[in-house]
One Martini backbone bead per residue (centre of mass of N, CA, C, O) as a GRO file, in nm:
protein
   88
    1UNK     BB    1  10.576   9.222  12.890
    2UNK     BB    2  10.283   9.267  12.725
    3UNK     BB    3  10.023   9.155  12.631
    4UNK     BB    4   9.856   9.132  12.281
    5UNK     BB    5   9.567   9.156  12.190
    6UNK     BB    6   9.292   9.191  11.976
    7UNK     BB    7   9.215   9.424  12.036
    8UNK     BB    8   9.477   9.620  12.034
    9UNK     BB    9   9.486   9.596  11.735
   10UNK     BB   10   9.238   9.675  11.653
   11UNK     BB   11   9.252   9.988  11.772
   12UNK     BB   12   9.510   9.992  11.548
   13UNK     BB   13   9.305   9.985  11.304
   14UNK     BB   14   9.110  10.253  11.359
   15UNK     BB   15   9.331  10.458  11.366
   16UNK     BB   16   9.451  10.423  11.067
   17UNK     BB   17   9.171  10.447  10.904
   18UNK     BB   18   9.107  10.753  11.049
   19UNK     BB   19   9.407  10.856  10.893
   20UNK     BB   20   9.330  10.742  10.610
   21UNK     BB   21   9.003  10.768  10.522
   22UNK     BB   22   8.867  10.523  10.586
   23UNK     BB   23   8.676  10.245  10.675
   24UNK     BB   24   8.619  10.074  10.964
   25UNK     BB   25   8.447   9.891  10.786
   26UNK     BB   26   8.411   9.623  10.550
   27UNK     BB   27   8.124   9.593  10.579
   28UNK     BB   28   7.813   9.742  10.363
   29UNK     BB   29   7.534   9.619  10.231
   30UNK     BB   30   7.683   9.358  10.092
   31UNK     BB   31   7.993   9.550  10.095
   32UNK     BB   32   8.285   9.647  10.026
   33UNK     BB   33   8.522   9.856  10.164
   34UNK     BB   34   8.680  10.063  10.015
   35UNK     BB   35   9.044  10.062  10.200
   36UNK     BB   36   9.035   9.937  10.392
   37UNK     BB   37   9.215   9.818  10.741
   38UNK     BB   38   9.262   9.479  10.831
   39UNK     BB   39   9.248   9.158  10.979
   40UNK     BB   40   9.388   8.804  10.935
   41UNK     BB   41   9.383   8.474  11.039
   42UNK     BB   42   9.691   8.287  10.995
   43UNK     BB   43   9.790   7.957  11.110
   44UNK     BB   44   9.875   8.165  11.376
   45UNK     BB   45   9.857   8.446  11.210
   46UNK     BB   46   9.887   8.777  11.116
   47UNK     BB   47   9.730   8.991  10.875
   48UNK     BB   48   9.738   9.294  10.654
   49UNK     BB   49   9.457   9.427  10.501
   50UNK     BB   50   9.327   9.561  10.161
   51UNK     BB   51   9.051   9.686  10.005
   52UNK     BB   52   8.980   9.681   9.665
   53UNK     BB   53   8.688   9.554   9.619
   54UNK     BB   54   8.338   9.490   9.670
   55UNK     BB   55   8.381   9.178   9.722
   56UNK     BB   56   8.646   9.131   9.889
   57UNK     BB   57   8.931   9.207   9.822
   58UNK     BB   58   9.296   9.173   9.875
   59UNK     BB   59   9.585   9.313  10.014
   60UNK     BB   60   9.867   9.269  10.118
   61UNK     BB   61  10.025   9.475  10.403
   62UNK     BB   62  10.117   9.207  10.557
   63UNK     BB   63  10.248   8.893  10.700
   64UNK     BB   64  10.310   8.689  10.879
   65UNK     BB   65  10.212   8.795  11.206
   66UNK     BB   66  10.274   8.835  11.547
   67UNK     BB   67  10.078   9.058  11.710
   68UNK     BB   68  10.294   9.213  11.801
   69UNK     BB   69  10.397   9.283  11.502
   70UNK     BB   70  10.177   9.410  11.428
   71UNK     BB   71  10.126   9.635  11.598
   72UNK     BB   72  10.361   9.777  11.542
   73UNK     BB   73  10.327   9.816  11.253
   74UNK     BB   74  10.097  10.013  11.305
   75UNK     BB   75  10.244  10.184  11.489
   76UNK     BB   76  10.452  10.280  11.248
   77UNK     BB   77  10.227  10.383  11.054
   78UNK     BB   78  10.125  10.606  11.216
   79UNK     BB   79  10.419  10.753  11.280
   80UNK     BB   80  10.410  10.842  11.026
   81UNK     BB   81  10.186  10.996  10.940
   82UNK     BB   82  10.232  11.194  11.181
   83UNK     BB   83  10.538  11.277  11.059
   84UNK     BB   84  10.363  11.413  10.790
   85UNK     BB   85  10.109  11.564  10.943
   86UNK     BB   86   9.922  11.438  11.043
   87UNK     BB   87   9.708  11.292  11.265
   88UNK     BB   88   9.682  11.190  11.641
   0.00000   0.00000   0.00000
């Protein structure tokens, strides 16, 4: 089993942004880019996080998750939203 680097999440968080036409960055001129979705460590884990308002507020879709999980769950909402006819 190969080693999941957070590069690896990272490119992983950048191809769902442009799956669901989010924006790529989390900040842009010292606003939150509302609908972000980006990694967050905590703990020793990984949250993937969802920008909700300008501030930079934001909702968990997963939290408390390893390297790997994280990766996984990503790869999991790509392959979902391809079976749904999205972009691939």
């Amino acid at each position: 089993m190969n080693r999941i680097s957070n590069k690896d999440v990272e490119f992983q968080v950048e191809i769902l942004n442009k799956l669901t036409n989010n924006p790529t960055e989390y900040w842009t001129d010292k606003k939150a880019n509302i609908g972000n979705i980006h990694t967050r460590g905590e703990y020793g884990y990984t949250c993937i996080m969802q920008t909700v308002n300008e501030g930079g507020g934001v909702t968990d879709l997963a939290r408390g998750l390893t390297k790997r999980e994280a990766y996984q769950w990503l790869r999991a909402a790509i392959t979902g939203i391809s079976l749904q006819g999205g972009k691939k």
